[in-house]
C-alpha positions, 0 to 999 in steps of 0.5 A: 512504483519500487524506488520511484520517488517515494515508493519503496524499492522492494524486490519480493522474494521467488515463491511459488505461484501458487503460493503469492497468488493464496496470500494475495487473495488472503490479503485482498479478501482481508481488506473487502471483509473490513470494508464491508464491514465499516461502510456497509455491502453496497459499493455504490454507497462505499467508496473504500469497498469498492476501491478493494473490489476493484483490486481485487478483481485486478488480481483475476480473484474469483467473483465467488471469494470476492462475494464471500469477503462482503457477505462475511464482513457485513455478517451475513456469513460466519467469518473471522473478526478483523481488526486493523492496527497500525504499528511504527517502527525505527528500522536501521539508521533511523529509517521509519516505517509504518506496517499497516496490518489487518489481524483476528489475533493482535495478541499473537501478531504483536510479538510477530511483527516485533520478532521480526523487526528486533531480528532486523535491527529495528525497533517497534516505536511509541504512537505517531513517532513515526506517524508524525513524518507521514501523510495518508494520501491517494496514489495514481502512477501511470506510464507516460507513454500512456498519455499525453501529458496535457490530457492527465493533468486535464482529467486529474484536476477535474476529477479533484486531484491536489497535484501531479508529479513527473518522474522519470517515465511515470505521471504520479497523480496525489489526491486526498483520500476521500477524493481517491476513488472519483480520480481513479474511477475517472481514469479507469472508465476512459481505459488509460492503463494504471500502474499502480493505485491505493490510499497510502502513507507518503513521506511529508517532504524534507522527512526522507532518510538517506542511508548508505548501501548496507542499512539500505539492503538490511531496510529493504530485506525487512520491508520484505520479511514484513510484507511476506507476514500473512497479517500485513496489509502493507509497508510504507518507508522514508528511505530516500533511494538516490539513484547512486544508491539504486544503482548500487543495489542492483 
């Protein structure tokens, strides 16, 4: 959720259709390949695999290029060689971020990704300098006007949540990763509409950054460069956005 407790607030730039729609498939396609790779073709016995399906076909992606990305990842086709790197960046006024990138050439997007944060202000840093103000966690928001309240918390804790969050209009739902998939699917199969799900780095409480409006902007815009970076899976930030700032930038 953009600018929603510690989601970032990120406004993506008006490309073609097609075109978000080729790097969204390039991206999910990625990430099914690496899955299947890892942990095997059969989703049943992948959880990670099949929270990418999942996504995948969430994005109206073709059953083809889906079956595609799991033959080729578990070398039953010839495909590219993924590999996932995580790099850590100071971004302006002190702001960490983790880009998490799946790339065949780490050679060339090394210098890429460090290009485009030295343009930005930001410096690419040492191992777990940033890392260490971050915690991997799975992620569920969900409308409130979806379901009662009472009702989520029931599903969630027994489904394996650690915990659930109210913010302004939205139920944030926090898992440990390995327990992800089971809160999510539980959810799914009694067709409560989910916002937005995945396994991501989340701040550690009291590690967020408050910046002005400036260096906000100059955040935001290179969060935004970052994501448009064929290679990048995702980006994640400790920027604190009050809602003065909020308003501020729009």
């Amino acid at each position: 959720m953009a600018g929603h407790s510690k989601w970032a607030n990120i406004k993506h730039k008006k490309e073609s259709a097609d075109k978000k729609r080729g790097q969204l498939f390039a991206k999910l396609s990625r990430e099914i390949m690496i899955a299947a790779k890892l942990g095997g073709p059969d989703p049943d016995a992948n959880p990670r695999l099949r929270i990418a399906i999942s996504k995948a076909r969430a994005s109206n992606m073709p059953s083809d290029n889906i079956e595609k990305a799991i033959k080729k990842g578990a070398g039953e086709l010839e495909g590219q060689n993924y590999e996932e790197v995580l790099y850590e960046a100071f971004g302006p006024g002190g702001v960490g971020i983790l880009i998490e990138v799946l790339t065949d050439k780490k050679t060339r997007t090394t210098p890429e990704i460090k290009s485009i944060l030295n343009k930005a202000g930001a410096n690419m840093s040492t191992p777990n300098s940033v890392l260490k103000f971050f915690e991997r966690k799975g992620q569920i928001l969900i409308k409130k006007d979806a379901i009662e309240e009472e009702k989520i918390f029931e599903i969630a804790i027994e489904n394996g949540a650690e915990d659930i969050k109210t913010e302004d209009d939205y139920y944030e739902i926090i898992t440990d990763p390995k327990d992800f998939s089971q809160v999510n699917e539980a959810i799914q199969s009694l067709n409560i509409p989910i916002e937005e799900s995945g396994i991501r780095f989340l701040p550690l409480e009291g590690t967020e950054v408050i910046v002005d409006v400036e260096k906000a902007q100059k955040n935001l815009k290179l969060i935004e460069t970052l994501e448009n970076h064929d290679d990048v899976q995702a980006v994640y930030h400790n920027m604190q956005l009050t809602k003065e700032l909020e308003e501020a930038l729009q």
